[in-house]
N, C-alpha and C positions, 0 to 999 in steps of 0.2 A: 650499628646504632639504631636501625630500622628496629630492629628485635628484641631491643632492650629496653622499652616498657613494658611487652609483653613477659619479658623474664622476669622483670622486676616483681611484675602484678601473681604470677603464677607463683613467684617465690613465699609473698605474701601469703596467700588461697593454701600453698600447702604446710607449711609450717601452724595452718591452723585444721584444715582436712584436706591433706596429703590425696586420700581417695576420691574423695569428691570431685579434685582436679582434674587426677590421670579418667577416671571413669566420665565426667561430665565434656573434658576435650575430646576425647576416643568418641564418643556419641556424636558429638556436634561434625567431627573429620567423617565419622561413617557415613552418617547421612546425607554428605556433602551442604551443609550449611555452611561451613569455614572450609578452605582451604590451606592454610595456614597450619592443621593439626598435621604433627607427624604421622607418618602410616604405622608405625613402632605400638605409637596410641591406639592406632583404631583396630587392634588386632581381636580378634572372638578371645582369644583364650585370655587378655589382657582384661578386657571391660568386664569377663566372667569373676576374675578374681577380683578387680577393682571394686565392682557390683558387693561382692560377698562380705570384705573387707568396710565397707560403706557402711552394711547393714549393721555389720560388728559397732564399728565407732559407734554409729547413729543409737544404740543402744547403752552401751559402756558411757559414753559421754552425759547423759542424763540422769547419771545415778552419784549419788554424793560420796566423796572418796575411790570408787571404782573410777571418775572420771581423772582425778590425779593419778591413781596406777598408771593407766592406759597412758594419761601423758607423761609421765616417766619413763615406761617402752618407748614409746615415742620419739624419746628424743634424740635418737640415733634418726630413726627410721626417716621420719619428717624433713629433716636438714636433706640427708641424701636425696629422696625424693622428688625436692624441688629443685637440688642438684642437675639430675639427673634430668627430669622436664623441660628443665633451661638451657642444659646441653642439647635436647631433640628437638628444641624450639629453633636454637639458633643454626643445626647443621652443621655439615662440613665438617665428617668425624675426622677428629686429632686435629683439627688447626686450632691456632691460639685463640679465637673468637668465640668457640665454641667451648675451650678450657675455661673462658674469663666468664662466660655466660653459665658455667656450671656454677665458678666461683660464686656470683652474681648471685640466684637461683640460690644455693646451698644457705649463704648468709645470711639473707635473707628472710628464707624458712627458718632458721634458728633461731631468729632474734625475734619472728612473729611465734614462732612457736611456745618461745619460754614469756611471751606476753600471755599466750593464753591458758600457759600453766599458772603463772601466778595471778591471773585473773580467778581461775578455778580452784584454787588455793582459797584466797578469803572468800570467795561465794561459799566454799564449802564452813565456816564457819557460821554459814547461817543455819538453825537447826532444821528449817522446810526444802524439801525437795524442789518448789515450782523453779527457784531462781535459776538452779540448774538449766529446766527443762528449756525454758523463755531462752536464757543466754547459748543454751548449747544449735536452739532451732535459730536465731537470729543469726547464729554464724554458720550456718548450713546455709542459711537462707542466702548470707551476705557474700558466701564466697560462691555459690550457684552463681547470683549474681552481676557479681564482678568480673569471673570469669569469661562469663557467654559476651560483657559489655566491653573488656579488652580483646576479644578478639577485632571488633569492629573499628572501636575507638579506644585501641591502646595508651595512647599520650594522658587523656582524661582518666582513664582506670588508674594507669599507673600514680597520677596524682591522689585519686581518692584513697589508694592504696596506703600511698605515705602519711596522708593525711591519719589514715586509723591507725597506720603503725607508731604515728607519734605521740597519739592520743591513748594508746592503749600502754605504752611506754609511760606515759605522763601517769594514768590510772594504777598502774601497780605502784608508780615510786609513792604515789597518795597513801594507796594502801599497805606499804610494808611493813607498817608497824601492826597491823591486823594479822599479815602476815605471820611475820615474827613471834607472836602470841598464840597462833595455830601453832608453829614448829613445838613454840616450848611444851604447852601443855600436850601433844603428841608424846612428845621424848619423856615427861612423866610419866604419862598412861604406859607407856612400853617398858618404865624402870618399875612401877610398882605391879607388873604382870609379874616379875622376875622371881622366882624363887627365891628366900630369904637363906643366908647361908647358914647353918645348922649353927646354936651358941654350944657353950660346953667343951669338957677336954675330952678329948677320946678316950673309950675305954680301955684299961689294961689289956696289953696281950699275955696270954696266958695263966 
């Protein structure tokens, strides 16, 4: 129970940047700011890839439609991730604590995850690039920050956590008819790319 706001809050953080987490916790255990970071995290070859992967989103994320790609790869990647975090959060490999806090962690990231894809879904309907830029730095910013504040005071993170995850939950069902209007006119544009099938009867053979 100790560890299960912190699972909660990181499930949250990676379901929206997955890397920002693992690379932002692996910093904070290296330095010895937290204790609390698994060693798994603060590994050189870990933060290097973390690092690299960080750079990738933090670019993909900001560009209108590349940023729904990237969240469609995603949506494996992210769930597992926060899985996986949640499991090194709570220890104790193979006990049931550590299964329930992957579980935890896993759903968590998924259900914040497909918030932030159909968040970026209707921004992308807007025809200007900023709103991207603004919403994609606000959630860099917001899970930096939530992060580094559930280590210290986990109980409160984890509250502010739910708090956005109901309110971002609440913002797509708003938006899904905007939604909805993106998919359709998408699924045009991709029928009328289509080659049209030849009229006419075939010619005679021979």
């Amino acid at each position: 129970m100790s560890v299960l706001p912190l699972v909660f809050t990181s499930g949250w953080a990676s379901g929206i940047n997955a890397y920002a987490v693992v690379l932002l916790l692996g910093l904070l255990g290296a330095t010895g700011v937290s204790d609390k970071v698994p060693a798994a995290l603060e590994r050189p070859d870990v933060l290097i890839v973390a690092a690299v992967l960080f750079v990738a989103e933090a670019v993909a994320d900001k560009v209108p439609y590349v940023d729904s790609v990237w969240d469609a790869v995603h949506t494996v990647i992210r769930p597992i991730a926060g899985g996986v975090v949640a499991a090194l959060l709570a220890g104790h490999d193979g006990s049931l604590p550590q299964l329930a806090a992957g579980a935890v962690g896993g759903s968590t990231a998924l259900v914040s995850h497909l918030v932030k894809a159909g968040t970026r879904i209707a921004v992308n309907t807007s025809p200007e690039p900023a709103s991207n830029i603004v919403l994609s730095l606000t959630e860099d910013l917001g899970v930096a920050g939530i992060i580094a504040f559930a280590l210290f005071h986990p109980w409160i993170a984890a509250g502010i956590a739910a708090v956005l995850l109901v309110a971002g939950i609440t913002v797509v069902i708003f938006l899904w008819s905007r939604i909805r209007r993106y998919l359709r006119r998408r699924r045009e544009r991709r029928a009328a790319k289509r080659p049209a099938p030849a009229n006419g009867a075939a010619p005679p053979v021979g």
